[in-house]
C-alpha positions in Angstrom: 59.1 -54.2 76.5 58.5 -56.4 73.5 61.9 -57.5 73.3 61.6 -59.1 77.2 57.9 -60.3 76.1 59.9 -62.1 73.2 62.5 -63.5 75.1 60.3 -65.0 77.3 58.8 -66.6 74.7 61.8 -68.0 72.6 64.0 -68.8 75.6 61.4 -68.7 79.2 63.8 -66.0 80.4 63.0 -65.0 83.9 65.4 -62.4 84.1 63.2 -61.0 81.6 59.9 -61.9 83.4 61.0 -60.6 86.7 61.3 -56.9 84.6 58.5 -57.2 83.1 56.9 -58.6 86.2 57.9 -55.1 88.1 57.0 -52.7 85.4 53.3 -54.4 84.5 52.4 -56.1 87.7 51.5 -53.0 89.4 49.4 -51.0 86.8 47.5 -54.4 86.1 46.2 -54.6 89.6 45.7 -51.1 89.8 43.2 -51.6 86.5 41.7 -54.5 87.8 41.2 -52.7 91.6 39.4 -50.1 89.8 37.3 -52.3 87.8 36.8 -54.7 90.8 36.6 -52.8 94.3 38.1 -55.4 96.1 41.6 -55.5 96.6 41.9 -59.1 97.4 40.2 -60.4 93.7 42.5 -57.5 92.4 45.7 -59.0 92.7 44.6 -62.8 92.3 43.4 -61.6 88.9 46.5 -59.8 88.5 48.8 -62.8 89.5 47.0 -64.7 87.0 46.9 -62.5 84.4 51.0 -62.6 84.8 50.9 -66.4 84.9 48.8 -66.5 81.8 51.7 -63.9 80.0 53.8 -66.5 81.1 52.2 -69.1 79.7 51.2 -67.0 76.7 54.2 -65.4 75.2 55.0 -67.4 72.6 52.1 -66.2 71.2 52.3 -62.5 71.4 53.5 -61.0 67.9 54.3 -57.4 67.7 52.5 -56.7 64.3 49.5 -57.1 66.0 49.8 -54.6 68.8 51.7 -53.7 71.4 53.1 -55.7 75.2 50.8 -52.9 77.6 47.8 -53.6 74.9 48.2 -57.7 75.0 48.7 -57.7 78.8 45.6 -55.4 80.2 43.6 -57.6 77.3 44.7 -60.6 78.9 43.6 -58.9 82.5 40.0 -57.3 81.0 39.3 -60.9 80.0 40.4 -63.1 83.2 38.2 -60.8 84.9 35.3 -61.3 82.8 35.4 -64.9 83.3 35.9 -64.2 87.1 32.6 -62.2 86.6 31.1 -65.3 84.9 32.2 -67.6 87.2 30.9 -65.4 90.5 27.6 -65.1 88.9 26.7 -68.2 88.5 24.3 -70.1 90.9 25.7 -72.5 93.2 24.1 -76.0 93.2 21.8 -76.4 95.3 20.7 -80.1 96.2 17.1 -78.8 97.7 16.3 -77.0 95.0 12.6 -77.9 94.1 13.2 -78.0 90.2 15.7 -81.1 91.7 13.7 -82.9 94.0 11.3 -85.9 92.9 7.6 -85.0 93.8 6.9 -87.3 96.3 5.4 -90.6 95.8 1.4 -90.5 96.2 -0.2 -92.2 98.2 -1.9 -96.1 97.3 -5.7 -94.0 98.6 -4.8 -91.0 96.8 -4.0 -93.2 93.4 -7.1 -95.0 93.8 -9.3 -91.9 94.7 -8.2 -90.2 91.4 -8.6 -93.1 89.5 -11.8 -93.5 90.5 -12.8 -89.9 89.9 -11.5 -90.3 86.4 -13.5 -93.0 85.7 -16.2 -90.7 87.3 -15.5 -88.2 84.7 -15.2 -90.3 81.9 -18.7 -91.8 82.7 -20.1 -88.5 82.7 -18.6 -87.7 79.6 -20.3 -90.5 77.7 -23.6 -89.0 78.6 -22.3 -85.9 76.4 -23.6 -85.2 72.9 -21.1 -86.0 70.4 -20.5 -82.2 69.2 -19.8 -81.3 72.7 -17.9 -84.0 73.5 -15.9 -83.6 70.7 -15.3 -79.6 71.2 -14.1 -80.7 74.5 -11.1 -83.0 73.2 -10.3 -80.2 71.3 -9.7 -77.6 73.5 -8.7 -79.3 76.3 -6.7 -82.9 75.4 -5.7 -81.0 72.1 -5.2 -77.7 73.6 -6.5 -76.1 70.3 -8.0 -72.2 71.0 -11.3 -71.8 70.3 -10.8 -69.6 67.5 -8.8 -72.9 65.9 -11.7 -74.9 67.0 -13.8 -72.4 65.0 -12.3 -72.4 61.7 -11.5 -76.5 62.1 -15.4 -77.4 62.5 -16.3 -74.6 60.3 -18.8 -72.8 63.2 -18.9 -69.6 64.7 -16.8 -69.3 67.6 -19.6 -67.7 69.6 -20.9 -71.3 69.4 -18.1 -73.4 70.5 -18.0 -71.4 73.3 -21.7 -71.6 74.0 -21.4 -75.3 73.3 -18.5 -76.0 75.5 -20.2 -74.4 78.6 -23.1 -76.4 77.9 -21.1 -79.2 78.1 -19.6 -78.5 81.3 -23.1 -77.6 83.0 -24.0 -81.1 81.4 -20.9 -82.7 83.2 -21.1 -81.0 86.6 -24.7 -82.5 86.5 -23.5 -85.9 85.6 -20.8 -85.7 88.6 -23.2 -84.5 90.8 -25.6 -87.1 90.2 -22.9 -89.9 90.4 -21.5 -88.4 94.0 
């Protein structure tokens, strides 16, 4: 079998192909129906696999193994990318992680502009040690534990600070409503 593997390589003989073709063509779809369960992907992936030893022949060399060992590697790993390829998720258009949020509303922009300026008014009726734990954990996103050893405090009191802070600022909101 090496020798018609060889020929088709040096001199794309397709005498030599057609014999090969009958001997290997049959055990490779027989491997790959056992692998694949579907008789239909079984011999497109073994009439590949003989294109690709086509193709490939050149660059078989019989120091490094033998034809049955090249061919049935050539198979495994046509099937593997079928695998790949199958697996993959078709694109889908609608998709949410593809879609634009939707463009709010001129009300909607102005009502949470306003409540930010709301919140930013009742923020500068904070004491400066609360107001500044605040930036911390929440427009710094440090833990409070990192808060803790930064300010050089207790962590029991940045957390008892920071919920005075928001009982301070729920106040202010409510006051300002």
């Amino acid at each position: 079998m090496a020798e018609l593997l060889l020929a088709i390589g040096r001199d794309r003989d397709i005498q030599a192909f057609e014999l090969l073709f009958k001997y290997y063509a049959p055990r490779v779809k027989a491997y790959l129906a056992r692998l694949e369960r579907d008789n239909q992907a079984a011999e497109e992936l073994m009439q590949e696999t003989m294109i690709a030893v086509w193709n490939k022949s050149a660059q078989f060399e019989t120091a490094r193994g033998n034809v049955s060992t090249w061919i049935f590697t050539i198979a495994r790993n046509l099937r593997i990318d079928a695998y790949r390829k199958n697996r993959r998720p078709d694109f889908d258009p609608d998709d949410p992680a593809f879609v634009p949020d939707p463009v709010p509303s001129a009300d909607s922009l102005v009502q949470e502009l306003q409540e930010a300026e709301r919140l930013r008014g009742a923020m500068e009726t904070l004491p400066e040690q609360q107001l500044q734990l605040l930036r911390l954990a929440f427009f710094s996103e440090r833990t409070h534990s990192d808060i803790a050893d930064a300010l050089n405090i207790p962590i029991g009191t940045v957390k008892s600070r920071i919920r005075l802070a928001f009982s301070k600022l729920r106040a202010a909101l409510e006051e300002r409503s």
